[in-house]
C-alpha positions in Angstrom: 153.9 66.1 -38.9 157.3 64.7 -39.3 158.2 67.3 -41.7 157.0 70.5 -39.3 159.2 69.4 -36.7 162.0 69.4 -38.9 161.5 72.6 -40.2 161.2 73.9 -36.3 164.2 72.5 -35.8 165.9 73.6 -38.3 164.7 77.4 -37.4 165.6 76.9 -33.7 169.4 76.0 -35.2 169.2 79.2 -37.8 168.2 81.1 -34.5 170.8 79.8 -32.3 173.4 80.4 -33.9 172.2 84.1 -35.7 172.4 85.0 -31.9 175.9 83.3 -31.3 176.9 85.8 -34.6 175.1 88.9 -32.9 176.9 88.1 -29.9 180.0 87.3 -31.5 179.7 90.6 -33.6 178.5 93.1 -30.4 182.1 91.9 -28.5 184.2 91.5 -31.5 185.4 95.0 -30.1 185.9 93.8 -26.8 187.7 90.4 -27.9 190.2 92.4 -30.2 190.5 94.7 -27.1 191.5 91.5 -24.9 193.8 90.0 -27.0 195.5 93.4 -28.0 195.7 93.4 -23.8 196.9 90.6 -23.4 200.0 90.5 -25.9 200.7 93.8 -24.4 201.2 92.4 -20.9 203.4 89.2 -22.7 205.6 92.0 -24.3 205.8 93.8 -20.5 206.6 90.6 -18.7 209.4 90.6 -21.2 211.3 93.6 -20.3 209.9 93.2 -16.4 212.0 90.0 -16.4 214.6 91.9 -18.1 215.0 94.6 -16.0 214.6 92.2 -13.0 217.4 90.3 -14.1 219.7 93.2 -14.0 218.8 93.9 -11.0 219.2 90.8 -8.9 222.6 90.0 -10.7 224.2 92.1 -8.3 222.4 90.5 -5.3 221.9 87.3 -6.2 224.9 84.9 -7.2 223.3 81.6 -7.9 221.8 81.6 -11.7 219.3 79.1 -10.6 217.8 81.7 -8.1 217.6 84.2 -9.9 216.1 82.6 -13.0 213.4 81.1 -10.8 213.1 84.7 -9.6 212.7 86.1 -12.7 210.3 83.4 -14.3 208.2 84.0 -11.3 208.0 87.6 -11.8 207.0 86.9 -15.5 204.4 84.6 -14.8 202.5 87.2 -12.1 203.0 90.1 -14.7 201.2 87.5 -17.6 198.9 86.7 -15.0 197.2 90.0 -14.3 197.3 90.4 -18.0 195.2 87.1 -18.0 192.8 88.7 -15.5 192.5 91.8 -17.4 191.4 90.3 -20.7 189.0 88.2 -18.9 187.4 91.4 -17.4 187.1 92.8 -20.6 185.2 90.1 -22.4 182.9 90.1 -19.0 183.5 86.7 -18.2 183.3 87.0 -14.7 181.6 83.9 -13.2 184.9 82.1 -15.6 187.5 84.4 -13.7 185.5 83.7 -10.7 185.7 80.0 -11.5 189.7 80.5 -12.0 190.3 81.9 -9.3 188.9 79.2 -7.2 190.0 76.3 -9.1 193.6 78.0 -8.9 193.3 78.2 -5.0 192.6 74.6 -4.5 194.9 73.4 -6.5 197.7 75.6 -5.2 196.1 74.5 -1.8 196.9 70.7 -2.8 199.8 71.6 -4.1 201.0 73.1 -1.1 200.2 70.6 1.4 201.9 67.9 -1.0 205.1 69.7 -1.1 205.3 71.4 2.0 209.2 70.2 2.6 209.9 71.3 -0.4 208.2 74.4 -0.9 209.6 75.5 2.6 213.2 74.8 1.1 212.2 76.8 -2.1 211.4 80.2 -0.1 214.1 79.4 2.6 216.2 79.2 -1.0 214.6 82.7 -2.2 214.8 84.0 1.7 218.9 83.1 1.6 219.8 84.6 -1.6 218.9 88.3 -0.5 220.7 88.0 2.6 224.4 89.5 2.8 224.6 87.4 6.1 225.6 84.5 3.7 226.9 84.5 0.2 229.0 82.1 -1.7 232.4 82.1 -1.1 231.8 82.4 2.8 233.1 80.7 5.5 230.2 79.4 8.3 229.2 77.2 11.0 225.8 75.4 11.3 224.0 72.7 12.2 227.3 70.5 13.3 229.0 71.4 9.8 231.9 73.9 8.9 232.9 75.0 6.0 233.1 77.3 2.4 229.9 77.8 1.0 230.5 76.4 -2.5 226.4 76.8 -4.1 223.0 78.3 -2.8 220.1 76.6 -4.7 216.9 76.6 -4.5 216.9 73.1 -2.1 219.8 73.5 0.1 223.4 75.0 0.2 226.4 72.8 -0.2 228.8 73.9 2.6 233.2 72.5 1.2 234.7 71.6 4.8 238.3 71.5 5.6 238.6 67.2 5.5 238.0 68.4 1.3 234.5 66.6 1.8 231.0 68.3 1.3 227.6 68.3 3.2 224.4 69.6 1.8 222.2 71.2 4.2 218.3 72.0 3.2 217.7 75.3 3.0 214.7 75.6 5.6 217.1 73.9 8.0 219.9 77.3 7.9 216.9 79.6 8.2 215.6 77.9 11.5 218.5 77.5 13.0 221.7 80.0 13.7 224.7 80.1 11.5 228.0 81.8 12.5 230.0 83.5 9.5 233.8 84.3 10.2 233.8 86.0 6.3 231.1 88.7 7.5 233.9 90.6 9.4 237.4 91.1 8.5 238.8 90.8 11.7 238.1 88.6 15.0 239.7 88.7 18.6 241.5 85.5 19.2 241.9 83.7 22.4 245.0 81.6 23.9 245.4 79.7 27.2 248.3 78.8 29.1 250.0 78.7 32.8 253.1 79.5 34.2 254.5 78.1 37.2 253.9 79.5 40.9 257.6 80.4 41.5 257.0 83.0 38.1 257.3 86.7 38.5 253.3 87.2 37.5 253.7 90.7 36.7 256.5 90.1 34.6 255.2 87.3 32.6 252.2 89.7 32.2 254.1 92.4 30.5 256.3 90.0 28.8 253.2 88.4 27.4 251.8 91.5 26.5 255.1 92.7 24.9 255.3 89.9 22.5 251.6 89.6 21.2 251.8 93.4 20.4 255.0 93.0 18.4 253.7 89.5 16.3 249.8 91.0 16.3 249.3 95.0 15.6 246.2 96.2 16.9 244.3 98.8 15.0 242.2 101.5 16.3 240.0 100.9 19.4 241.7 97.1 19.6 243.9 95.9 22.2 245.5 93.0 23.8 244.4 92.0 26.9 246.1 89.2 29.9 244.4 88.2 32.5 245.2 85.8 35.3 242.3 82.8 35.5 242.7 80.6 38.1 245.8 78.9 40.5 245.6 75.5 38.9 246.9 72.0 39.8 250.6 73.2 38.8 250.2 76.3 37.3 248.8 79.6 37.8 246.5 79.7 34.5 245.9 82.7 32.0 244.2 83.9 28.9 245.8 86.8 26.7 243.1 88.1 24.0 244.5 90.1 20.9 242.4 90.7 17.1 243.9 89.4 13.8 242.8 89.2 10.6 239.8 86.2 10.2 237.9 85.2 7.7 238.0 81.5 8.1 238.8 79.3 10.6 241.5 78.2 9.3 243.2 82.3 9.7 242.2 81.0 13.9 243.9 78.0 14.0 247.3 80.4 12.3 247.5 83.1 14.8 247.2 80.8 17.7 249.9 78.5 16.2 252.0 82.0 15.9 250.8 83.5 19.0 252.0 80.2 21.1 255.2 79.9 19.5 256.3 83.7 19.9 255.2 83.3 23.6 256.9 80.0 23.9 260.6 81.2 22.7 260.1 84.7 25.2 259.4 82.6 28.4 262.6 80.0 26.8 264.4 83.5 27.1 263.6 85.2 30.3 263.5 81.8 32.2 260.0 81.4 32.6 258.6 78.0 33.2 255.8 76.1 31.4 254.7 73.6 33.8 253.4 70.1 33.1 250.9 68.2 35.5 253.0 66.2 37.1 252.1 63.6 40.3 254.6 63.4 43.1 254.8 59.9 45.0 256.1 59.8 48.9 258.1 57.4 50.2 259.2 58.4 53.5 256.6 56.7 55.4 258.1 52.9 54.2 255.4 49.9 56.0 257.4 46.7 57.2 256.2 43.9 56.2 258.5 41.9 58.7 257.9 44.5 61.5 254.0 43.4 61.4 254.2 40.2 61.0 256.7 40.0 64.4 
């Protein structure tokens, strides 16, 4: 008895595995045909990421970007490959089971780092826009400054005071961002008064006169003065012109030049500057002694 059921076990083992070795013999051509597939796909990924890396270098500054780039478009390029070969050893329930198991992992993923997968693609996001590029001078969220790196986290923004603030990248794609490097030039503003006795008309043209000389216009640009408002001592202006800006710092220049140009004309001409100034009356003197009699 003993010895029958060995020798039906042994059979059910010679069976078993004669029809793992048909098996394995009916898809060697499918196997070879999958791996062959596969390699193939490793070797395009290659030159994908290749190509893609000429490419970006132009548009993207920051290595670090555009390596991540790069590796991701690898990885999706092996990936179908993957897919592919699994089709072709008809393993679909296993590719359906991938797929799945992928999904809720990268769902876990996800929701475990959300902050910094949001920074990650506001990283990717950034580094295709010309908006903002290294090298550029912005204002955002409080902070102004050069923009010294773009990484895949945050930019690091170099402000005048020679200190730097890092700033998340999810945080400049919510929120708006001036660049003074986009354009080369800017129209700059400067306030001032003259006193009421002043010729206005004069001081107009004078004004006028002396930012055009300092501050050539070009093209379609021009100076403009106009009056604002009669203030507590002087009648108050603002005279507009464009200069070259790229920075704030170019801002801060012309107004310094613009003020002192105006400054030595009116020293010139006569014109007066006026300072608040408080005027106490004493014509109506109270008598102490006069009220107490």
């Amino acid at each position: 008895m003993d010895e029958f059921n060995i020798r039906d076990s042994v059979k059910g083992i010679w069976d078993k595995l004669g029809g793992w070795l048909d098996s394995l013999i009916l898809n060697l051509p499918n196997f070879l045909l999958a791996v062959i597939v596969f390699i193939l796909f490793v070797v395009i990924a290659k030159y994908v990421g290749r190509i893609f890396g000429r490419i970006t270098r132009k548009r993207i500054k920051q290595d670090s970007i555009r390596l991540m780039v790069v590796k991701v478009i690898k990885a999706v390029v092996i990936l179908i490959g993957f897919f592919i070969s699994l089709e072709l050893l008809n393993l679909d329930k296993l590719l359906t089971s991938v797929l799945a198991g992928a999904g809720v992992v990268g769902l876990a993923i996800g929701l475990a780092l959300q902050g910094t997968l949001n920074n990650t693609f506001s990283g990717l996001i950034l580094s295709f826009l010309p908006e903002l590029q290294i090298g550029d001078w912005v204002e955002t969220n409080g902070y102004a400054g050069t923009v010294t790196e773009i990484n895949l986290r945050n930019i690091v923004i170099k402000q005048s005071d020679n200190n730097y603030v890092v700033i998340p990248n999810s945080k400049i794609i919510e929120e708006p961002f001036k660049n003074f490097s986009r354009t080369p030039r800017s129209r700059i503003f400067v306030n001032c008064g003259v006193g009421y006795e002043s010729d206005l008309e004069m001081v107009r043209d004078l004004t006028l006169e002396v930012i055009q000389d300092h501050f050539p216009q070009r093209g379609n640009e021009e100076v403009e003065f106009l009056y604002q408002e009669f203030g507590d001592s002087s009648i108050n202006y603002v005279v507009r012109f464009w200069a070259d800006v790229t920075k704030n710092r170019d801002i801060l220049v012309a107004q310094n030049k613009a003020i002192i140009a105006i400054k030595k004309a009116y020293d010139a001409k006569g014109v007066n500057i006026p300072f608040p100034i408080r005027t106490i009356d004493f014509k109506n003197q109270l008598s102490i002694n006069k009220n107490a009699e």
